[in-house]
VOSE-532196 format. One record per residue (C-alpha): residue number from 1; residue in three letters; z, y, x. Coordinates in pm, 1 decimal. Layout:
<atoms>
nr  rest  pz  py  px
NUM  Ala  Z  Y  X
...
</atoms>
This chain:
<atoms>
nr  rest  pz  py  px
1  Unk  1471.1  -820.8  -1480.9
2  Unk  1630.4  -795.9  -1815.5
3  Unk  1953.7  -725.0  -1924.1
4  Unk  2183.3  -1009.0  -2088.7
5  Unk  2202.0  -970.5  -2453.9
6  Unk  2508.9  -724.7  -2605.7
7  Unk  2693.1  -1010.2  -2733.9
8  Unk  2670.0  -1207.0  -2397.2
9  Unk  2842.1  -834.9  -2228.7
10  Unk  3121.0  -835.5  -2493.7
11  Unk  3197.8  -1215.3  -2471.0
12  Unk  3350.5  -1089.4  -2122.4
13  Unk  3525.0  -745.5  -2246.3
14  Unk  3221.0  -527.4  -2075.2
15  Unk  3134.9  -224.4  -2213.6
16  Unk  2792.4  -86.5  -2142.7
17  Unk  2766.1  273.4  -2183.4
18  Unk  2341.7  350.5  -2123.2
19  Unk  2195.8  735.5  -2158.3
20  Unk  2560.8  850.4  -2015.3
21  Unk  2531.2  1044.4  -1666.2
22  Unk  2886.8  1094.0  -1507.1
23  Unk  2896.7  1446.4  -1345.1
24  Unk  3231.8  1394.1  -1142.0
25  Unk  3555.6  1225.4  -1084.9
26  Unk  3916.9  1323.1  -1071.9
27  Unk  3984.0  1248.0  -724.2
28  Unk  4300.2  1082.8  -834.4
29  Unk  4083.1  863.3  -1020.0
30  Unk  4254.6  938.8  -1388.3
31  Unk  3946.8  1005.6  -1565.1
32  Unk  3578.4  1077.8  -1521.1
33  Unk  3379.3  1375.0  -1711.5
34  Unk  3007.7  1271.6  -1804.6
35  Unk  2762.7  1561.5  -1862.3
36  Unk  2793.9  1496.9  -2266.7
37  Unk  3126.9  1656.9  -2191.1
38  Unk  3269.6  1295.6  -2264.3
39  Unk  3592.7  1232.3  -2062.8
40  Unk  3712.6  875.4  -1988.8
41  Unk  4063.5  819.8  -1878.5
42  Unk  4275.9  526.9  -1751.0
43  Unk  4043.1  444.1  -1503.7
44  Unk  4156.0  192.1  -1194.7
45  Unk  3873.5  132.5  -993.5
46  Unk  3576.5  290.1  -943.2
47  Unk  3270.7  128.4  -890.5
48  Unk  2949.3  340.8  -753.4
49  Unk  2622.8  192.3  -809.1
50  Unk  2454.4  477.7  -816.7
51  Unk  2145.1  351.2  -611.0
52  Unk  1861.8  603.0  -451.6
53  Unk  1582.1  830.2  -561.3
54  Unk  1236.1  893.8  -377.5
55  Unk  1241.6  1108.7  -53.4
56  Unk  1029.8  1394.0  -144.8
57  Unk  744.4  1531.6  62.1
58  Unk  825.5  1889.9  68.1
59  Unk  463.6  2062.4  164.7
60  Unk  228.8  2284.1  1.0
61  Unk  73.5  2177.8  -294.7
62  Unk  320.3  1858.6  -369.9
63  Unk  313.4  1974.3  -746.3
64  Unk  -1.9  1866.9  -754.1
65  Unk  -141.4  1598.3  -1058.1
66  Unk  -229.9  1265.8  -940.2
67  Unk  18.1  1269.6  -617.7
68  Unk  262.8  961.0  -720.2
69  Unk  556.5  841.2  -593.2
70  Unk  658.2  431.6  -699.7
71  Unk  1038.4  363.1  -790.5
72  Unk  1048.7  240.6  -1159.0
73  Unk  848.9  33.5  -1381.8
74  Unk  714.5  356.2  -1526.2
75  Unk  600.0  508.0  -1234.7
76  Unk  405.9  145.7  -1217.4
77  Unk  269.7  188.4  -1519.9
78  Unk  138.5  537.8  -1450.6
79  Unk  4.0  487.1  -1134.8
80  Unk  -163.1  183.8  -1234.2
81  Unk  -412.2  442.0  -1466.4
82  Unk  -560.7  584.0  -1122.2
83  Unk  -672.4  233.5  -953.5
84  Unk  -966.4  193.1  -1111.8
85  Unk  -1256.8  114.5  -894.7
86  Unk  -1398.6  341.4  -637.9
87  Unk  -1117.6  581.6  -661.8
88  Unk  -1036.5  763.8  -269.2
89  Unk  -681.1  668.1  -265.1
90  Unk  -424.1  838.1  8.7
91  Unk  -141.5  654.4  52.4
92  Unk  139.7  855.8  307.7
93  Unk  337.2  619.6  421.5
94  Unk  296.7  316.2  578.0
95  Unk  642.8  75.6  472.8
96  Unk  625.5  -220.6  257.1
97  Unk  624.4  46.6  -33.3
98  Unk  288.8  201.0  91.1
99  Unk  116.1  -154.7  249.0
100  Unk  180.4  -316.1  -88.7
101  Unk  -1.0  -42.7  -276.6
102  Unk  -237.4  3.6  -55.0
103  Unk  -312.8  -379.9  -49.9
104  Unk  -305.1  -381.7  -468.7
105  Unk  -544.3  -35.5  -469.8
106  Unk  -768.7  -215.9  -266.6
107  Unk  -785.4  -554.3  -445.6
108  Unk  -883.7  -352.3  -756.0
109  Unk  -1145.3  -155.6  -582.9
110  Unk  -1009.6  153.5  -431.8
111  Unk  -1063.4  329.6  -105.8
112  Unk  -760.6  349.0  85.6
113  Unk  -648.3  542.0  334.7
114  Unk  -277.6  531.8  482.4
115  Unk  -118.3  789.1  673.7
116  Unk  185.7  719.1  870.9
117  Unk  388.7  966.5  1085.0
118  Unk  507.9  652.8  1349.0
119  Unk  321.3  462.0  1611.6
120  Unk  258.9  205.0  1398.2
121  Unk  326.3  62.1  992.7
122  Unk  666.1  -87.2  904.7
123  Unk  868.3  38.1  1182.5
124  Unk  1196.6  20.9  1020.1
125  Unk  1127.6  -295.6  959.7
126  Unk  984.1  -493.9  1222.9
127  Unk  849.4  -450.8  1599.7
128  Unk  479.8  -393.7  1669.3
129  Unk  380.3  -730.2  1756.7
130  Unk  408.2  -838.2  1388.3
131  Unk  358.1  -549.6  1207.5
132  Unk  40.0  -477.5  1387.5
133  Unk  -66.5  -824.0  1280.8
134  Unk  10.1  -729.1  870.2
135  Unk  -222.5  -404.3  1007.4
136  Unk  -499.5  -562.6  1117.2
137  Unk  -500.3  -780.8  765.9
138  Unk  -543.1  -456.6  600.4
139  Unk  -832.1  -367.0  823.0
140  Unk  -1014.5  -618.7  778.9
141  Unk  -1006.8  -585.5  390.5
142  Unk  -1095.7  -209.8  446.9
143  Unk  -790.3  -8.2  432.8
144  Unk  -823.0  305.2  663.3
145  Unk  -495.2  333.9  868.3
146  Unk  -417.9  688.6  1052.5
147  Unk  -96.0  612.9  1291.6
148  Unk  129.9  910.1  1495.6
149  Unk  -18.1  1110.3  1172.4
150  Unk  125.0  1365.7  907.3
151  Unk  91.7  1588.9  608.9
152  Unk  38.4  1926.5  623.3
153  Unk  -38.8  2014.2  276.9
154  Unk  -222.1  1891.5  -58.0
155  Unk  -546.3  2055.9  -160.2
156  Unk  -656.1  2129.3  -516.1
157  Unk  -682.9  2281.6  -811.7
158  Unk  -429.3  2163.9  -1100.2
159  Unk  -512.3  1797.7  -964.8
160  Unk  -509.0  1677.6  -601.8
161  Unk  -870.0  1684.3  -430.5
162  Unk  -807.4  1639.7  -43.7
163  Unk  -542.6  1591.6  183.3
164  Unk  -458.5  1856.4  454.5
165  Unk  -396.0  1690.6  798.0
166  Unk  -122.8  1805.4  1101.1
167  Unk  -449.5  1902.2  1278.5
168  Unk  -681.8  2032.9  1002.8
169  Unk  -909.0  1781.8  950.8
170  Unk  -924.2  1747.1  523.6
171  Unk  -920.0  1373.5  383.5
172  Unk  -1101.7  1361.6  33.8
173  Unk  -862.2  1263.1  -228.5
174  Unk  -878.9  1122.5  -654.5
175  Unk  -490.3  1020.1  -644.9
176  Unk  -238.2  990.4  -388.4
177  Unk  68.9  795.2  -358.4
178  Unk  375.3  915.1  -149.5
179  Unk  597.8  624.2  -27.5
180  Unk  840.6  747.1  237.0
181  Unk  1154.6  624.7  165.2
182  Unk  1452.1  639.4  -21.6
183  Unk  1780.2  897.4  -58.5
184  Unk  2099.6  737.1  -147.4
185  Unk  2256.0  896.1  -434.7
186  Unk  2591.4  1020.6  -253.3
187  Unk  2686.5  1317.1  -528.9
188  Unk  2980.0  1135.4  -645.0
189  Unk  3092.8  986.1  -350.2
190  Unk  3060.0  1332.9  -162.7
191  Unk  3280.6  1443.3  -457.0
192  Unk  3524.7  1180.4  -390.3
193  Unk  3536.5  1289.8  -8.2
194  Unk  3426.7  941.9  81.4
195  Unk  3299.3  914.1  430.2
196  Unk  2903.7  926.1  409.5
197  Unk  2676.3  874.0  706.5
198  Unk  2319.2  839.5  524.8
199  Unk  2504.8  647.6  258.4
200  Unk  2867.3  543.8  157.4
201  Unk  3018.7  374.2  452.0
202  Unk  3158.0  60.3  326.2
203  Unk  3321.3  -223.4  507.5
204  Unk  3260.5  -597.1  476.3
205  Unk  3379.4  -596.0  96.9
206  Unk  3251.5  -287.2  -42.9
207  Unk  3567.5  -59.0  -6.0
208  Unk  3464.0  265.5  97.8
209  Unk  3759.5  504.5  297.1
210  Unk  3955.6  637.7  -35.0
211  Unk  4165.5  348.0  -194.4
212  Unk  4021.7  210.4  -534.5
213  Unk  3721.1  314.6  -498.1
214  Unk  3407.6  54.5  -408.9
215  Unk  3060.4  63.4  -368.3
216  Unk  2759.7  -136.0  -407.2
217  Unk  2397.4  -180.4  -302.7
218  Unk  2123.7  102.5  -193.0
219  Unk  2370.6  373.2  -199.1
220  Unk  2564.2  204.8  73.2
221  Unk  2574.3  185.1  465.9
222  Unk  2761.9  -158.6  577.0
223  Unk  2870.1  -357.1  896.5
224  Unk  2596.3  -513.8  1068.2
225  Unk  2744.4  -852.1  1098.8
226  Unk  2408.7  -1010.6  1240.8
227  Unk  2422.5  -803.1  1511.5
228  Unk  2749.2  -737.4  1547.7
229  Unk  2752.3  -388.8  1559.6
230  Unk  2717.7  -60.7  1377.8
231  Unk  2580.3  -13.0  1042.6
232  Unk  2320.8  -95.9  865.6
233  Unk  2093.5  -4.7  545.9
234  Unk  1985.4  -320.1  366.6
235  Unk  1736.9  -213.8  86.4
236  Unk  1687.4  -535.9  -107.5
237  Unk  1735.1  -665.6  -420.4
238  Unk  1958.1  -1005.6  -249.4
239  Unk  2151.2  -728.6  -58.3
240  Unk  2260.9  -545.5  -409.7
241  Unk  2334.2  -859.8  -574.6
242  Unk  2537.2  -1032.7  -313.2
243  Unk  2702.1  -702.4  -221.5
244  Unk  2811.5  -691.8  -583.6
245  Unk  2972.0  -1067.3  -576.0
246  Unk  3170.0  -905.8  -259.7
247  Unk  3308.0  -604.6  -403.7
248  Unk  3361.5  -844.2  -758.4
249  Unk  3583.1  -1102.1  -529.2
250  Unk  3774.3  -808.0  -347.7
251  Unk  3908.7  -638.4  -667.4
252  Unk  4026.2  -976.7  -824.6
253  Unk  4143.5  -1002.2  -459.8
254  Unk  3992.9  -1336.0  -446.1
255  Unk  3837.8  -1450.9  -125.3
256  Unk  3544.1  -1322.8  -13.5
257  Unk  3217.0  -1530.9  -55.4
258  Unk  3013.1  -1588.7  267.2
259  Unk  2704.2  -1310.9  261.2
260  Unk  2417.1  -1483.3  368.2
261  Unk  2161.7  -1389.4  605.7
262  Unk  1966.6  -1076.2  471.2
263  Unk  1636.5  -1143.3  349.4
264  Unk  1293.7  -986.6  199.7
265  Unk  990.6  -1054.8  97.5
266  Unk  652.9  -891.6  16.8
267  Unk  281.6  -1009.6  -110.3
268  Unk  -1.8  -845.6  45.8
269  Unk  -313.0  -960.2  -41.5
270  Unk  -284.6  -1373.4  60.4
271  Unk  -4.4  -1318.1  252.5
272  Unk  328.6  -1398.8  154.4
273  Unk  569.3  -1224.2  423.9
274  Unk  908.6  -1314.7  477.3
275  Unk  1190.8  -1182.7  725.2
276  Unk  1545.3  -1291.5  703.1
277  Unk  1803.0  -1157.9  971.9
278  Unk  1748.2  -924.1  1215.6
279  Unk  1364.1  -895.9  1430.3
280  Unk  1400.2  -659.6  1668.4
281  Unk  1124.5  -621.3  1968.4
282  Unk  1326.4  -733.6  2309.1
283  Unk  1427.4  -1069.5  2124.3
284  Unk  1331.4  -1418.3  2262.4
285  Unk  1059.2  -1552.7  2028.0
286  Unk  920.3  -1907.8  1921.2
287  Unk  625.8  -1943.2  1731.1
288  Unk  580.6  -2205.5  1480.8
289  Unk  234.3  -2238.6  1338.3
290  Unk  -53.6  -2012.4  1444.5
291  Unk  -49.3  -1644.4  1395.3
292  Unk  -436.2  -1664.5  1358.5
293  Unk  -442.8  -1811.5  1049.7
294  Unk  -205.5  -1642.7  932.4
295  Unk  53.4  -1945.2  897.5
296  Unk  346.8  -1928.5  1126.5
297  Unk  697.4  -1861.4  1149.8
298  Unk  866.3  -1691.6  1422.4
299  Unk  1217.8  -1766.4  1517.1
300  Unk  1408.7  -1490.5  1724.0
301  Unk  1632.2  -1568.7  1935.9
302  Unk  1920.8  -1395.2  2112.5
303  Unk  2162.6  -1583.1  2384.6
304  Unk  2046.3  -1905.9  2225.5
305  Unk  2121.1  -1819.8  1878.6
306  Unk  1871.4  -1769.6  1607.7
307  Unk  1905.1  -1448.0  1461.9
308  Unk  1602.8  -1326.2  1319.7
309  Unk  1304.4  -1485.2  1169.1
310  Unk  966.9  -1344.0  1049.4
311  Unk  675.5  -1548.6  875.6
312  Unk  372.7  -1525.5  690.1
313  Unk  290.1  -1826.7  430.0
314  Unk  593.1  -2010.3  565.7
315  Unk  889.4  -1949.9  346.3
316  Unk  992.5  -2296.0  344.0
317  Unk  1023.4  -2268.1  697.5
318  Unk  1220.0  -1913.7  634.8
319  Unk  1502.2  -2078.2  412.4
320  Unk  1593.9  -2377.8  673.6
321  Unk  1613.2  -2076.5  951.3
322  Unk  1833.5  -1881.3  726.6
323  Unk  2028.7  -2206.2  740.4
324  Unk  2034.8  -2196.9  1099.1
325  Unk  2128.3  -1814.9  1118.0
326  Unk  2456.7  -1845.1  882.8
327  Unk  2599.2  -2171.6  1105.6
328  Unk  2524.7  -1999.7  1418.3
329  Unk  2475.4  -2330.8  1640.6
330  Unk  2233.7  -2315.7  1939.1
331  Unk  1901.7  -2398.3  1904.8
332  Unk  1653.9  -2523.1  2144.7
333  Unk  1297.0  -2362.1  2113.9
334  Unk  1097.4  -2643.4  2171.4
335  Unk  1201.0  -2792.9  1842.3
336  Unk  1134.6  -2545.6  1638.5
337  Unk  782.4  -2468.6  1799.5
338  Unk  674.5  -2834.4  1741.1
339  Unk  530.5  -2875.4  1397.9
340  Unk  606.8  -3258.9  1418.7
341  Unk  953.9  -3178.6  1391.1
342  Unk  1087.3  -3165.0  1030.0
343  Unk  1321.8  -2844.9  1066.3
344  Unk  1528.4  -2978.8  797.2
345  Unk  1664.0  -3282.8  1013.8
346  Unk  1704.2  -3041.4  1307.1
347  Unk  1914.2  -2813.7  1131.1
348  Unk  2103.1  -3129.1  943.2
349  Unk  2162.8  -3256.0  1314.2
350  Unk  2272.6  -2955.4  1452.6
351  Unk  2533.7  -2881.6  1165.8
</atoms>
């Protein structure tokens, strides 16, 4: 996504400031020093968008060439120079990060192998009974996955040849790809004394626990309104752009807009997946469509509310649940099992 032109940015008094790195605040918020040695004053609220960076996996060998990790359009670009055809590609990791390269490796050609240190693939995301079905897709178009397994060290000379197992056993290796997640980038807030719990704690509007001071997107651990307690990390592009129309509407102290429910997608091979809410394993589930052939949705269900959804080439399906999620009426299952039914009219009936 590109930025609006620099006239579009001064039409509405912003200044952009790119290649500028701020190395702390004044925790009375008067002015901010940037590593130039730059010092901006007359500041009245702070803003941190300061995102994530790739967990590194600290083991032996790690320095290696050829062992990438995937956050920017550049690391794209450079990994893309290793999937060529026939190349023995490691993948360590097994979250949408590491299923969606592993499923673009293996389109172009590649031999993949994916290592993952939990039971099973996407586990932060979703319970077994639909990530193993994403799984078994990547099974049956070759993809070698190793559950309950991790690294013990990478093997080579300047360039990564194999791939050092927990229990010894040495995978063959041209390029690997390490995909285990993100850290938020807390420096400044940590500076600020803000309260950080594996990210910024932030309430419903982006205020963080120091007056003044907001913050928006990856770097941030909010209320989990859909299930009504705790926190929760919400790594998504929606999340970071309706996040940001929050914290906007709560400096002009405006009213806040209504968040809808979260939502992500990923393409994997033919499969367009889509989740929106909260799927968690000891929900109620109905099942529209057949999981088979790979067409369904799944509606989850908690004391007769829907508040989860997960579906693979169903999306349309995915936006009238999200409808349902964010009005919070009852549903009854039967009507959203039966294909007859146009969901649309049930959910224009129930609201």
């Amino acid at each position: 996504m590109s930025w609006p032109p620099t006239e579009q940015w001064a039409d509405l008094d912003v200044e952009v400031r790119t290649g500028e790195t701020i190395a702390s605040i004044d925790r009375s918020l008067s002015s901010l020093h940037a590593e130039s040695g730059e010092v901006h004053s007359g500041v009245d609220v702070v803003v941190l968008c300061t995102g994530g960076r790739n967990r590194i996996l600290n083991v032996p060998g790690g320095d290696l060439e050829a062992i990438y990790y995937l956050r920017d359009l550049e690391d794209a670009a450079t990994l893309s120079t290793s999937l060529k055809p026939g190349t023995r590609l490691v993948v360590v990791g097994g979250g949408y990060i590491g299923c969606e390269i592993a499923a673009s490796a293996t389109t172009r050609g590649c031999h993949v192998t994916v290592l993952e240190a939990m039971p099973h693939i996407l586990s932060r995301a979703l319970p077994p009974r639909w990530s193993d079905v994403i799984a078994h897709e990547h099974r049956q178009k070759g993809v070698q996955i190793r559950i309950s397994t991790s690294v013990r060290r990478f093997v080579g000379d300047s360039r990564v040849r194999a791939v050092e197992l927990d229990d010894g056993e040495l995978l063959e290796a041209d390029a690997v790809v390490v995909g285990i997640g993100m850290e938020p980038a807390v420096e400044l807030g940590r500076s600020l004394e803000l309260k950080v719990d594996g990210g910024i704690l932030v309430d419903e509007a982006g205020r963080t626990s120091r007056p003044r001071v907001f913050a928006s997107g990856d770097v941030t651990i909010q209320p989990d309104v859909w299930t009504g307690s705790g926190f929760r990390r919400l790594e998504s592009f929606q999340n970071a752009q309706e996040q940001s129309d929050s914290v906007a509407a709560a400096i002009l102290d405006q009213e806040l807009p209504k968040r809808p429910a979260p939502w992500f997608w990923s393409d994997q091979y033919e499969l367009n997946i889509q989740t929106a809410g909260v799927v968690e394993g000891g929900d109620d589930v109905v099942v529209r469509g057949s999981v088979e052939d790979g067409n369904f949705c799944a509606f989850h269900i908690r004391h007769g509310r829907l508040v989860g959804t997960f579906a693979i080439n169903r999306g349309r399906d995915v936006r009238v649940a999200m409808r349902m999620m964010e009005s919070g009426v009852a549903v009854v299952p039967a009507e959203l099992a039966d294909t007859s039914n146009d969901l649309r009219r049930v959910v224009a009936r129930q609201t």
